[in-house]
C-alpha positions as CSV (number, residue, x, y, z in Angstrom):
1,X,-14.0,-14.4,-25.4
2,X,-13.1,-15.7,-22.3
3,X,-9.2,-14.7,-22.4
4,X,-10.1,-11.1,-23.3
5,X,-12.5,-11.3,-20.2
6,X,-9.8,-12.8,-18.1
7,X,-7.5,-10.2,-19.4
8,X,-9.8,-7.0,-19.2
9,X,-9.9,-8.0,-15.5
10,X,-6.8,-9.2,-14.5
11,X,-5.4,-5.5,-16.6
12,X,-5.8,-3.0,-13.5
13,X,-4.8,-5.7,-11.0
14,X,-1.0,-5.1,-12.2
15,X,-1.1,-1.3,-12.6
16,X,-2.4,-1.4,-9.2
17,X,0.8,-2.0,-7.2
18,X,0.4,-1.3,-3.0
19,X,3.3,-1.5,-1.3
20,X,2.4,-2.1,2.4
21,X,5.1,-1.0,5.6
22,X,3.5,-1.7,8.8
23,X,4.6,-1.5,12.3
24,X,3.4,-1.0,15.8
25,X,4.1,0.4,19.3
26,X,3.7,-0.9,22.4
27,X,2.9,1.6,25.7
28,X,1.9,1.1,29.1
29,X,-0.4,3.6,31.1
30,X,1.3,5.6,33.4
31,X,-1.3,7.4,34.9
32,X,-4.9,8.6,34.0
33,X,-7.9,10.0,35.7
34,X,-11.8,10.4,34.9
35,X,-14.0,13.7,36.2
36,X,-17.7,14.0,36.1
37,X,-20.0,16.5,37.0
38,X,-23.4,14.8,38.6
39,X,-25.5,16.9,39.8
40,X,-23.0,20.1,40.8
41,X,-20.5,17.4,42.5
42,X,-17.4,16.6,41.1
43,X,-16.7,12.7,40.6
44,X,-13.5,11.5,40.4
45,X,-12.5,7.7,39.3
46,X,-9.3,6.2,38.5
47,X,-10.5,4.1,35.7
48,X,-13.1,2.6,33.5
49,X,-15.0,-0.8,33.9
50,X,-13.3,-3.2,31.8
51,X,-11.0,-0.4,30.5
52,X,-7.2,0.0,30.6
53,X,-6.0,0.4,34.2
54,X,-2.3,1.9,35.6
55,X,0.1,-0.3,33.5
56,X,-1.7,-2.0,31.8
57,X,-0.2,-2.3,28.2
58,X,-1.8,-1.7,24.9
59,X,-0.5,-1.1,20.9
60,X,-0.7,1.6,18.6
61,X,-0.5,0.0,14.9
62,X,1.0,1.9,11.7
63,X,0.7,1.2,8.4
64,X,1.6,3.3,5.6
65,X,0.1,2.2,2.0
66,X,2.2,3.0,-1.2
67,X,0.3,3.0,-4.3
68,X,3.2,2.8,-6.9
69,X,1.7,3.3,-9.9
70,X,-0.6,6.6,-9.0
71,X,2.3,7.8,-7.2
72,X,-0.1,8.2,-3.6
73,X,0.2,7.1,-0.2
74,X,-2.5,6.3,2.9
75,X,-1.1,6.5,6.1
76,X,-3.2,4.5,8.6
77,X,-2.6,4.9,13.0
78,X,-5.3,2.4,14.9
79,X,-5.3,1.4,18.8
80,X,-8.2,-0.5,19.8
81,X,-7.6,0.5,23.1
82,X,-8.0,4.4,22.0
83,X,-10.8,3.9,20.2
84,X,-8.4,5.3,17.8
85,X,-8.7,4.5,13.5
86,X,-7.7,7.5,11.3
87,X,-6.1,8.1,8.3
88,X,-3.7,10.7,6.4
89,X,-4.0,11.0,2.2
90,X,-1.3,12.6,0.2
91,X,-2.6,15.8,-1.5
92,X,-4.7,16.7,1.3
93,X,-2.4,18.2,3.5
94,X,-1.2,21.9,4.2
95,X,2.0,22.7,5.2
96,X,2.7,23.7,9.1
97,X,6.0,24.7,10.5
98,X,8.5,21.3,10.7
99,X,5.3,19.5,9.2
100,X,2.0,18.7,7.8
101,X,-1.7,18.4,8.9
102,X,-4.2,16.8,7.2
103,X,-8.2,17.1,8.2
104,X,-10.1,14.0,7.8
105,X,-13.6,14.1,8.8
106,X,-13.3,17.6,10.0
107,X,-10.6,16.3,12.5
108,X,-7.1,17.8,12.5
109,X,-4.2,15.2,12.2
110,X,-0.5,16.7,12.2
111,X,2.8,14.7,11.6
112,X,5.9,15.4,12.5
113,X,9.3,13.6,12.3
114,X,9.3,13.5,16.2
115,X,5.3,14.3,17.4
116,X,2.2,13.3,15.9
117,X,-1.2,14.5,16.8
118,X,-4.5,13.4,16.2
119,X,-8.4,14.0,16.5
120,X,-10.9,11.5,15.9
121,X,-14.6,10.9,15.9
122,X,-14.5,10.1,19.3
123,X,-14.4,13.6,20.7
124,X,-10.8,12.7,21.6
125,X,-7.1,13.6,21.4
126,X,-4.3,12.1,21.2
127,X,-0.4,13.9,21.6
128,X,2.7,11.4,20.7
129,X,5.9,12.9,21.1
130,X,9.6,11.4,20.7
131,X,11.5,12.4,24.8
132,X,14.7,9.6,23.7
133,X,15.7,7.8,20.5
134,X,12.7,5.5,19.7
135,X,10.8,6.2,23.5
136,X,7.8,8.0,23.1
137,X,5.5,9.2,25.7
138,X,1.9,9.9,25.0
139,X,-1.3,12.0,26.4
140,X,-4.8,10.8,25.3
141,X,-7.6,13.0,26.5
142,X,-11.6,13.0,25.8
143,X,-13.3,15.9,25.7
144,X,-15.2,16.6,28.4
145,X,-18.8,18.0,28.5
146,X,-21.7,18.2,31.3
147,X,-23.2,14.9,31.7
148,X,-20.6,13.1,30.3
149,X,-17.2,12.0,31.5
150,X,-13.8,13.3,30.9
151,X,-11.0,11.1,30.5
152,X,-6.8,11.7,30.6
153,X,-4.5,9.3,30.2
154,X,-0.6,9.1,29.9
155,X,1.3,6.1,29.1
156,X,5.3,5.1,27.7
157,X,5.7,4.1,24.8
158,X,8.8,2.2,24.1
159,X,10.9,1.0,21.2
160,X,9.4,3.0,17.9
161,X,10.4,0.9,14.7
162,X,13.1,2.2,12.9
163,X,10.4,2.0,9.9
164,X,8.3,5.2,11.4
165,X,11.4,7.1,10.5
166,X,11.4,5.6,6.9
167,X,7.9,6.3,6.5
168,X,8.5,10.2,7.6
169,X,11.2,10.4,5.3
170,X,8.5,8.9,2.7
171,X,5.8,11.3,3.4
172,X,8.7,14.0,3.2
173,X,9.5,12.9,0.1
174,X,5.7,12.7,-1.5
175,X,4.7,16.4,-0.1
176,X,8.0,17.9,-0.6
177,X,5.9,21.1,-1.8
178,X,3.7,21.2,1.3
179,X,6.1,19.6,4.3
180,X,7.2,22.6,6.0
181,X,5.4,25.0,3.1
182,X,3.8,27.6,5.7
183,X,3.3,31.3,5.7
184,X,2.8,34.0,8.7
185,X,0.6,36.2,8.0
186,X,2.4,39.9,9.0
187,X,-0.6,41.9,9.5
């Protein structure tokens, strides 16, 4: 009784097959600025408390999750420093031109072999986009609304892994019949 137990459990462990790629990318801030409205006058700071200053450097981590044996994929992007964890599913994307977006949380996320942009839960957005080879420059920006403040940041990011083309290629791959799959509507 105890094998078949042992067995009966162990049984999905080895169907389940996740093959993991992660990599990261390091950035330095170039530049940012914060704006508040107190009162009717404009406030203007050049940085947060305890928060990322002019070059200072922080990471962006990837990691994209293969699950052989369903034939699906995760694609995970976090950056403490952003306040940044979100995630793309295969089979919930819709095909945009040279790409795909995926809504997660009512928040738009669009890949592309050179840009990526994403929404989170933060009220914030963040644009990557390839200028050179594996350098990548980025714009982060919080939305801004009375009583709260608004925040833009740019920074470099430097060296992309090889592996973020791989996992393009990948994604490519798994939504060949949405990648790219877009209509204009000719009214």
């Amino acid at each position: 009784m105890k094998k078949l137990l042992f067995i009966l459990l162990l049984s999905p462990l080895s169907y389940a097959k996740e093959v993991s790629t992660s990599f990261s990318l390091s950035c330095t801030v170039t530049d940012q600025v914060l704006l508040q409205s107190v009162d009717g006058v404009p406030k203007r700071y050049s940085a947060f408390e305890g928060g990322l200053k002019n070059g200072d450097n922080f990471v962006i981590n990837f990691e994209y999750l293969e699950y052989t044996a369903i034939k699906s994929f995760t694609f995970k992007i976090k950056s403490e420093a952003l306040n940044l964890d979100t995630y793309m599913i295969q089979g919930t994307g819709v095909g945009i031109p040279n790409g795909i977006k995926y809504e997660v949380r009512f928040y738009e996320q669009m890949i592309f072999e050179d840009r990526l942009e994403l929404e989170n839960i933060f009220s914030s957005e963040i644009s990557l986009k390839r200028y050179y080879k594996d350098d990548w420059h980025l714009a982060y920006a919080t939305g801004i609304d009375v009583g709260n403040t608004g925040h833009l940041l740019t920074a470099n990011c430097l060296n992309m892994s090889d592996k973020w083309d791989d996992v393009i290629e990948k994604i490519k791959k798994e939504e060949e019949s949405t990648w790219n799959n877009w209509m204009i509507d000719e009214d």
